[in-house]
C-alpha positions in Angstrom: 0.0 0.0 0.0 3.0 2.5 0.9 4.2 2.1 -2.7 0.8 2.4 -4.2 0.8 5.6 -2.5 4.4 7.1 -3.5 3.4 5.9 -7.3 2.4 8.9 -9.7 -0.5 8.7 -11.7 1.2 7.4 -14.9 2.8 4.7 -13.4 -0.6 2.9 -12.0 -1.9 0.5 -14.8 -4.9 -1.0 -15.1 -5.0 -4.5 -15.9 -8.4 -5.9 -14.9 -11.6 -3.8 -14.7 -15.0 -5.6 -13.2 -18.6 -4.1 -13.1 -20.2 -4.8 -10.0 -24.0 -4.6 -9.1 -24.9 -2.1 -6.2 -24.3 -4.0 -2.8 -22.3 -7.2 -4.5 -19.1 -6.1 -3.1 -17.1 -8.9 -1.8 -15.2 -7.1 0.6 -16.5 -4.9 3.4 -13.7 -2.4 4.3 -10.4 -2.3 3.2 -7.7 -3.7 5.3 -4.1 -4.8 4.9 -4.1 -8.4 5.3 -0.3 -10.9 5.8 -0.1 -14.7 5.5 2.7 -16.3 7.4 5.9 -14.8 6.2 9.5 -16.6 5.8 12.4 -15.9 3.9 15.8 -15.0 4.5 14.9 -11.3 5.4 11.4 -12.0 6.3 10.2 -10.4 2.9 8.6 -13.6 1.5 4.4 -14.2 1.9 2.8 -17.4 1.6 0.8 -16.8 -1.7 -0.7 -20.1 -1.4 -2.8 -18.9 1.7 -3.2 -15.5 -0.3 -5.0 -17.9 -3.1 -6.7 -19.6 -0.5 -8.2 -16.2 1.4 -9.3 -14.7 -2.6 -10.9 -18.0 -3.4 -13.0 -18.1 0.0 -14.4 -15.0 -1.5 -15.1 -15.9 -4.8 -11.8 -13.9 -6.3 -9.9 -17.1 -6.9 -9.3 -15.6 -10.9 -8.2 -12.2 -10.0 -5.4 -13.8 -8.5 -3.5 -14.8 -12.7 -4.8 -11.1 -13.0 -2.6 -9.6 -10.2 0.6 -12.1 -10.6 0.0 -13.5 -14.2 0.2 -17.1 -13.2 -2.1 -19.2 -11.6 -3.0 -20.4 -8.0 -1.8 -23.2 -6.2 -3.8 -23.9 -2.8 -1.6 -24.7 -0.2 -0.4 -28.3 0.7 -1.3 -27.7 4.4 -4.0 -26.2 5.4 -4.1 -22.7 6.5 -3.9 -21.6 10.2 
């Protein structure tokens, strides 16, 4: 979100656009969410539980949107 925020205007693509109905929104409020991180500097996020948390509400696609490949559900289940 911080580097969403420092980003000028030009440099914000858009590479999905979806037209929701009035009151279909998946999402209540907007929130910054983590998923177990590892990594040698603690800079790495579990995507598979990222998959896992869109497809619980219904935004399992989005997810080849956002990283252009597709998602793996975790081998273990999330915590």
């Amino acid at each position: 979100m911080c580097r969403v925020k420092r980003l000028s205007w030009k440099h914000i693509e858009v590479r999905h656009r979806e037209i929701c109905e009035s009151g279909s929104c998946k999402f209540c409020d907007m929130k910054e969410i983590s998923f177990e991180v590892h990594g040698h500097r603690n800079n790495h996020m579990d995507m598979g539980a990222f998959y896992s948390y869109l497809t619980e509400h219904n935004c399992g696609d989005i997810f080849k949107y956002l990283f252009g490949i597709e998602g793996k559900a975790p081998a273990r289940p999330v915590t």
